[in-house]
C-alpha positions as a Markdown table, in Angstrom:
| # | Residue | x | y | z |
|---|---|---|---|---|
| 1 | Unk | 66.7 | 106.9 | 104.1 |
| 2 | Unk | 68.0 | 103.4 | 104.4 |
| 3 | Unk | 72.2 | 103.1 | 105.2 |
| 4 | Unk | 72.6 | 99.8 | 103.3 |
| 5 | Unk | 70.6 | 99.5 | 99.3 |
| 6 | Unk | 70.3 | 96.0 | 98.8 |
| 7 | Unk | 69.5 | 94.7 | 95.5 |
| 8 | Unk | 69.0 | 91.6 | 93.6 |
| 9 | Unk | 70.5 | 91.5 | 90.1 |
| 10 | Unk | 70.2 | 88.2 | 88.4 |
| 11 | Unk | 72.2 | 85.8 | 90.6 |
| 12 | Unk | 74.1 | 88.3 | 92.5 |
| 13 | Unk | 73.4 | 90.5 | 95.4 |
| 14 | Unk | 74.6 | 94.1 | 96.2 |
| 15 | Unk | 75.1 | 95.7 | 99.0 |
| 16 | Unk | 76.0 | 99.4 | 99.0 |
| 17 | Unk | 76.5 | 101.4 | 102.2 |
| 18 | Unk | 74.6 | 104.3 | 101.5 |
| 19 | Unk | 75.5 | 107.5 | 103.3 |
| 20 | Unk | 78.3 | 109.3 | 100.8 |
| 21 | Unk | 77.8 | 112.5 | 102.4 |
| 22 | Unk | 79.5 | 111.1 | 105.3 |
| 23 | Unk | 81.6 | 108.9 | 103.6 |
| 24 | Unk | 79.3 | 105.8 | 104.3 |
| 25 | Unk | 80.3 | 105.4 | 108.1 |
| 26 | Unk | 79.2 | 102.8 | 110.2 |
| 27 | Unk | 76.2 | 103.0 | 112.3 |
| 28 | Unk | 74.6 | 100.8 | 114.1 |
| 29 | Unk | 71.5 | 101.4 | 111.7 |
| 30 | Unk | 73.8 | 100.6 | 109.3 |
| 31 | Unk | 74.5 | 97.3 | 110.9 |
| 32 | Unk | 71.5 | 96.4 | 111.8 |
| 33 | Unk | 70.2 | 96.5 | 108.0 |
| 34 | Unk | 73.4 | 94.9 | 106.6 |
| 35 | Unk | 72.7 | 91.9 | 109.5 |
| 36 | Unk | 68.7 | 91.5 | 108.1 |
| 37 | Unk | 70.2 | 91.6 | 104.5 |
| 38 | Unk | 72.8 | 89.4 | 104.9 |
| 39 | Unk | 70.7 | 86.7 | 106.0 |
| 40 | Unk | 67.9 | 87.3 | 102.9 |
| 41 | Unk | 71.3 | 86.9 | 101.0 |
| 42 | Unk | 71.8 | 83.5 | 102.4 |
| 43 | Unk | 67.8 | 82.3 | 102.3 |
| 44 | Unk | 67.4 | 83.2 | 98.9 |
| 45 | Unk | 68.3 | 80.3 | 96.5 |
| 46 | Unk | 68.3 | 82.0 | 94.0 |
| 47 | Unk | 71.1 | 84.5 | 94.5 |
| 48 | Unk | 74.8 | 83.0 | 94.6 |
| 49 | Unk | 76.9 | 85.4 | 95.4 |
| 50 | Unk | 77.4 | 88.7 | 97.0 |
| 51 | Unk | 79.2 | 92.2 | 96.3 |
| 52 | Unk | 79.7 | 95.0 | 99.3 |
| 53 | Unk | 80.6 | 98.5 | 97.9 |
| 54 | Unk | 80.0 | 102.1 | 98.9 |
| 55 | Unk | 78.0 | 105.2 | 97.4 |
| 56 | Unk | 79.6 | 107.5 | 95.6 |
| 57 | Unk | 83.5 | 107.2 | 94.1 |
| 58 | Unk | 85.5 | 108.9 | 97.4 |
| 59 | Unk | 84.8 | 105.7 | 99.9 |
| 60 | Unk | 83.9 | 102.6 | 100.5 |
| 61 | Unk | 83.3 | 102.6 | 104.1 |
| 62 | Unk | 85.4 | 105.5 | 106.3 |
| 63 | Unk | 84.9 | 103.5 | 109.6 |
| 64 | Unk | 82.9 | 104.5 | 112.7 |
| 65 | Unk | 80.4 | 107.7 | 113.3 |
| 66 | Unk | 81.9 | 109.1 | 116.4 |
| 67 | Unk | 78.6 | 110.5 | 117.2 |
| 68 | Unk | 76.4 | 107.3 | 116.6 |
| 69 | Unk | 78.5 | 104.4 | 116.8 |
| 70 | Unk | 80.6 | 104.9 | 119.8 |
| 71 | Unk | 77.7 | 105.6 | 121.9 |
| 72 | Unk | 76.0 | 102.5 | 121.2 |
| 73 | Unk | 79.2 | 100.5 | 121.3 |
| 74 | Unk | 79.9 | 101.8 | 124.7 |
| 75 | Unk | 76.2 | 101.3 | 126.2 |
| 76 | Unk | 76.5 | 97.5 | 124.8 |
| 77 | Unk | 79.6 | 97.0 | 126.4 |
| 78 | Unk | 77.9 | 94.5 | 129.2 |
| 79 | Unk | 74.6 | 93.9 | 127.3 |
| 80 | Unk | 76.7 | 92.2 | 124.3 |
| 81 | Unk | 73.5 | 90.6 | 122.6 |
| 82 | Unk | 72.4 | 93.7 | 122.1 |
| 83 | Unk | 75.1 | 94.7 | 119.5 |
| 84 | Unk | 73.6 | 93.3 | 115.7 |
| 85 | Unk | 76.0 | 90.1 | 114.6 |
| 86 | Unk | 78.0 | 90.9 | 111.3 |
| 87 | Unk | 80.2 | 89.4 | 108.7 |
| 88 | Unk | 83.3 | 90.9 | 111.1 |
| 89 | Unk | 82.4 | 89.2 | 114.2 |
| 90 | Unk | 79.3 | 86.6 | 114.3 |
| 91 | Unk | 77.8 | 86.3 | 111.3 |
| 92 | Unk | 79.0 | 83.5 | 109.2 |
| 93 | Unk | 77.3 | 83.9 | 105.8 |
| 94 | Unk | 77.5 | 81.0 | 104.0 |
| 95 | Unk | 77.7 | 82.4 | 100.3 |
| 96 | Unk | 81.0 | 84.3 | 99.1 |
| 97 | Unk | 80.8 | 88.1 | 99.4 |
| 98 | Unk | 83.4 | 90.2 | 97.4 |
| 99 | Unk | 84.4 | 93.8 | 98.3 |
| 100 | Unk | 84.2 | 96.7 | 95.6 |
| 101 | Unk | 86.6 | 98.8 | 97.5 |
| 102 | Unk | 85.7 | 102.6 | 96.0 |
| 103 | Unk | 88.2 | 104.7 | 97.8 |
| 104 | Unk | 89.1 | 105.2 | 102.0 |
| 105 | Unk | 88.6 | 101.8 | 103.8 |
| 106 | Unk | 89.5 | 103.0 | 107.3 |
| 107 | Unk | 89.1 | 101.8 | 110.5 |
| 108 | Unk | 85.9 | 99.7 | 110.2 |
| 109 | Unk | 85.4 | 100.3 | 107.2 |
| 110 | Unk | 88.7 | 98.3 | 106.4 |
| 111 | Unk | 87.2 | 95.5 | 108.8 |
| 112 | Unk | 84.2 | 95.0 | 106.2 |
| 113 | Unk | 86.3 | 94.7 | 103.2 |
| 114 | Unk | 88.9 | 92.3 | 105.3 |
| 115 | Unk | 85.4 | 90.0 | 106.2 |
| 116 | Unk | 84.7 | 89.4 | 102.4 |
| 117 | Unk | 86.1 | 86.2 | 100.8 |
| 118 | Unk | 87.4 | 88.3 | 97.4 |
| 119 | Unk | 88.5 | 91.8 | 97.2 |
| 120 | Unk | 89.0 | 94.3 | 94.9 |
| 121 | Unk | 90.1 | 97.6 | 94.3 |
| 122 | Unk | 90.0 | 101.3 | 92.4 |
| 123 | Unk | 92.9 | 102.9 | 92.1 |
| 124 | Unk | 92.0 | 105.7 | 94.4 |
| 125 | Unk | 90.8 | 102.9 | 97.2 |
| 126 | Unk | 93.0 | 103.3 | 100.5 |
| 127 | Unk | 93.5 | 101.0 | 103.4 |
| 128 | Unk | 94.1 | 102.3 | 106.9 |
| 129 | Unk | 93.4 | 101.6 | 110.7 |
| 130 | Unk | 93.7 | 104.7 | 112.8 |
| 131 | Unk | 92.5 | 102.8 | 116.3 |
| 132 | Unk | 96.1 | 103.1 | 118.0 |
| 133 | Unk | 95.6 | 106.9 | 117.4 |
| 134 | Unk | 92.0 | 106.8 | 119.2 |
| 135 | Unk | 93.0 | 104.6 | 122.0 |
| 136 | Unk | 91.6 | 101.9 | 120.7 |
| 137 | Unk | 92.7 | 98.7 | 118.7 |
| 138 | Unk | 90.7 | 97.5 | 115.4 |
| 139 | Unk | 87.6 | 95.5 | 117.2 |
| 140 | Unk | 85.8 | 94.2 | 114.2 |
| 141 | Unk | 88.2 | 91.3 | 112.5 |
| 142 | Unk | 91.7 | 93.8 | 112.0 |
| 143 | Unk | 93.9 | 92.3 | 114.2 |
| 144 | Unk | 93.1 | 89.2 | 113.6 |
| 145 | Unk | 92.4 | 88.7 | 109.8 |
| 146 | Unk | 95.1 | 91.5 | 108.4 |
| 147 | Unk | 98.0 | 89.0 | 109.7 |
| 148 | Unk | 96.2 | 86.2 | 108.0 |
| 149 | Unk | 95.9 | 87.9 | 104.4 |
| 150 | Unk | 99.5 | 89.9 | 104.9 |
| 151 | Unk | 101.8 | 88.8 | 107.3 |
| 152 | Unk | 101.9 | 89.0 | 111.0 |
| 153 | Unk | 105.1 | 91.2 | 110.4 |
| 154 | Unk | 103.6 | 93.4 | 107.4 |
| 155 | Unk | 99.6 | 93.6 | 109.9 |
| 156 | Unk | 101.8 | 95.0 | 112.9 |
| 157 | Unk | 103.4 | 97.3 | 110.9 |
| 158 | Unk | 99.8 | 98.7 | 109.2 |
| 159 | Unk | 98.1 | 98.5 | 112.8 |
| 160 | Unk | 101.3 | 100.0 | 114.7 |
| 161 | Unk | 101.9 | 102.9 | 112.5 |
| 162 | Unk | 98.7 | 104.2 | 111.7 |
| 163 | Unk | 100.2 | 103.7 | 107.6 |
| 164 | Unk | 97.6 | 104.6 | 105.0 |
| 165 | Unk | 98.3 | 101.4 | 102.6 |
| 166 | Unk | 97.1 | 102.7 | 98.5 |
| 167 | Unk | 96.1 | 100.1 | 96.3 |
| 168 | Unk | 99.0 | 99.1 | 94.6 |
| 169 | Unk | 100.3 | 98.5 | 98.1 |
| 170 | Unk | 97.0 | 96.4 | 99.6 |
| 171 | Unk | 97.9 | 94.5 | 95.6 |
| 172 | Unk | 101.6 | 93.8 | 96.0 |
| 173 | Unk | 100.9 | 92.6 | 99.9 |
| 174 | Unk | 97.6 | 90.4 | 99.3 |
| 175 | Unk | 95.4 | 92.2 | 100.9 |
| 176 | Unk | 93.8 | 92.9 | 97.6 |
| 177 | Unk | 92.8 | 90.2 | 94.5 |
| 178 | Unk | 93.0 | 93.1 | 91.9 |
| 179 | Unk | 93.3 | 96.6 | 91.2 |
| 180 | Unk | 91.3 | 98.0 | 88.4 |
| 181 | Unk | 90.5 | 102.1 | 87.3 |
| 182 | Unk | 87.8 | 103.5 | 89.0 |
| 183 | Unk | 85.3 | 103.4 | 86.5 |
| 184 | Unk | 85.9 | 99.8 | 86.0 |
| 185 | Unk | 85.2 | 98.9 | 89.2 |
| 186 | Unk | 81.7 | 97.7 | 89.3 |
| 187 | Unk | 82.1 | 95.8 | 86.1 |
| 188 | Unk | 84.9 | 94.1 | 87.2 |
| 189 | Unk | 83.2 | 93.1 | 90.6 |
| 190 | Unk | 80.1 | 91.8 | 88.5 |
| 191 | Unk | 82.8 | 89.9 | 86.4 |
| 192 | Unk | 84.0 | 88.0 | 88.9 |
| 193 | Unk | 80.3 | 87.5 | 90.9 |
| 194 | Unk | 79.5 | 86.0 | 87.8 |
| 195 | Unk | 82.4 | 83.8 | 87.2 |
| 196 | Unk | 81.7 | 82.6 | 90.5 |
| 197 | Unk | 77.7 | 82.4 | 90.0 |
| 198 | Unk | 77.8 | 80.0 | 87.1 |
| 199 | Unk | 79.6 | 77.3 | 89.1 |
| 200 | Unk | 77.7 | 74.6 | 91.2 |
| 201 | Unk | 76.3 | 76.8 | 94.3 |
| 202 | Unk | 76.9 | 73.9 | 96.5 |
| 203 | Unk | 80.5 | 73.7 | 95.4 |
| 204 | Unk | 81.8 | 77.0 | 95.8 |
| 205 | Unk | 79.6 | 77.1 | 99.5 |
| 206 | Unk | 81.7 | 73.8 | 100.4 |
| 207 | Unk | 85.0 | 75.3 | 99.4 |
| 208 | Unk | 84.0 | 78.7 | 101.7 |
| 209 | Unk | 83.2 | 76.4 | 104.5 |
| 210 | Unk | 86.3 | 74.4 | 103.9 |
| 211 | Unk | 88.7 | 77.1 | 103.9 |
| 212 | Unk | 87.1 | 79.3 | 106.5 |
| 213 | Unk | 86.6 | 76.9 | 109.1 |
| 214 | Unk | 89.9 | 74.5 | 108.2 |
| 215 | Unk | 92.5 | 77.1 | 108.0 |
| 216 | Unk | 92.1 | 77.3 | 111.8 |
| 217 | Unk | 92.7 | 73.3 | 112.1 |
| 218 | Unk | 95.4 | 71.5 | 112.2 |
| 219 | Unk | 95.9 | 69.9 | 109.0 |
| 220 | Unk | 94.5 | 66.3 | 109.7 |
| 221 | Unk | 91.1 | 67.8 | 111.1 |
| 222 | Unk | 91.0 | 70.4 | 108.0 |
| 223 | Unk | 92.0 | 67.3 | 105.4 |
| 224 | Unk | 89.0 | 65.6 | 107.6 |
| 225 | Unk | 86.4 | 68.4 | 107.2 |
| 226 | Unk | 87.6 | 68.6 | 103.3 |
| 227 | Unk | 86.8 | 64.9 | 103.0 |
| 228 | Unk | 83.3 | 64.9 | 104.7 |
| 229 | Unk | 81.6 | 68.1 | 102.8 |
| 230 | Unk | 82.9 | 66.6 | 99.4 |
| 231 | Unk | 81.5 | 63.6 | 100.5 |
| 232 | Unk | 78.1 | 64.8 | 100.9 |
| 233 | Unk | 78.4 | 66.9 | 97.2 |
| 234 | Unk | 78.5 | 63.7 | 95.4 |
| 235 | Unk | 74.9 | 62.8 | 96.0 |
| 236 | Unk | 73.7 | 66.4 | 94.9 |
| 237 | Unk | 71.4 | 66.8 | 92.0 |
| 238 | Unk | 74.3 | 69.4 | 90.8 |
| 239 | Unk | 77.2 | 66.8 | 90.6 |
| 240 | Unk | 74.7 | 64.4 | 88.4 |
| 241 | Unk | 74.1 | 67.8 | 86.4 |
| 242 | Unk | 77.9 | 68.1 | 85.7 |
| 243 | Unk | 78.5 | 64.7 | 85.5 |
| 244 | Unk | 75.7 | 64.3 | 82.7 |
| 245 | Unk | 76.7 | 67.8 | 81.0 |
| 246 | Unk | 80.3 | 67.1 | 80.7 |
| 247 | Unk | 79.5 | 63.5 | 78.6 |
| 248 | Unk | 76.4 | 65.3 | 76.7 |
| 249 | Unk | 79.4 | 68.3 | 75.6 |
| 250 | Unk | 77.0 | 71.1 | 77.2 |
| 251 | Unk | 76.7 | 73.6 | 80.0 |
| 252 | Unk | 75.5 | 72.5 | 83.2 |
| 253 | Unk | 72.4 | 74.2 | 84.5 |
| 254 | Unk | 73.1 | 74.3 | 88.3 |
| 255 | Unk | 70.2 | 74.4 | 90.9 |
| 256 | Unk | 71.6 | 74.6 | 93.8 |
| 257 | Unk | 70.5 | 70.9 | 95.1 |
């Protein structure tokens, strides 16, 4: 049985980590499959953006399989290009991914949902990173994009204390976009993938790339990098689109050139 489902719906793509009997753990099958997936995401022109959720209503993604994962993270300790590249550390995908947090995010499983551009949340979702209680610190993105979203202050406190963060918690502190009931969660996920899919392609690619790679900048070389990809949108086939569908009063049909 496959650990990722990957399926094409219209313009978006989903993702569902597909083991609920054990809470859709990480693997490094798992991996592996996301990885291959990932990049059919970002080949395909026809898909424009992407949603990441778990099986089943109890979690989203309860972090590492002891059994498999540590293993295999331990044997690729000095053979590093040997461990599958990801959305947490490697893998820069290029279209915007939102995360339909269903229920526990822990540990890496938190790390997944902290990679996405967008996230949101059920009511019953749960943030927490347990590695300070393993020995361990978050090794997939935690310590390093929590204090981006939250807060250095509030991310110590989360990582430092072990803290199970619900919901309305993760929604108060930004580490969520929106809460909604847990029936409602797909819909609204789909809601926004295609708000987001029936803008230019190109456009909402550039702002990714601007924000992602400028927020690490200092302000002049981020106001540089904004400058340069705009540059290059004004000769796309999609700005003439808008251009000409704004004066002719009608929707703009976007191709992605």
């Amino acid at each position: 049985m496959s650990e990722l489902l990957y399926e094409k719906k219209g313009k978006i793509a989903v993702f569902t980590m597909n083991n609920p009997d054990k809470l859709n753990v990480i693997t490094p099958t798992l991996l592996f499959e996301m990885r291959d997936a990932m990049y059919d995401y970002m080949e395909d022109t026809e898909l424009y953006c992407g949603i990441i959720t778990g099986a089943g209503e109890k979690s989203f993604c309860a972090g590492a399989d002891i059994k498999e994962y540590m293993p295999f993270v331990k044997s690729t300790l000095d053979t590093p290009w040997k461990f599958p590249d990801t959305i947490m550390r490697g893998l820069y995908v290029t279209k915007p991914l939102i995360a339909a947090v269903n229920g526990y995010a822990y540990g890496g499983g938190g790390e997944i949902a902290l990679a996405c551009d967008l996230r949101i949340a059920s009511e019953n979702a749960t943030f927490r990173w347990p590695e300070a209680s393993l020995g361990i610190i978050p090794r997939l993105g935690g310590t390093q994009r929590l204090p981006r979203l939250v807060g250095y202050g509030r991310a110590m406190e989360i990582l430092m204390t072990n803290e199970k963060v619900d919901a309305n918690e993760a929604l108060r502190i930004g580490l969520v976009n929106k809460v909604v009931p847990k029936e409602e969660l797909m819909t609204a996920a789909f809601e926004m993938a295609e708000r987001i899919a029936s803008l230019a392609p190109l456009s909402i690619q550039g702002i990714k790339k601007s924000m992602y790679y400028g927020t690490e900048m200092p302000l002049a070389d981020g106001l540089t990098l904004e400058n340069d990809i705009c540059k290059k949108l004004y000769s796309t086939e999609d700005h003439q689109e808008a251009r000409q569908a704004f004066m002719e009063k009608r929707k703009p049909e976007y191709k992605g050139r």
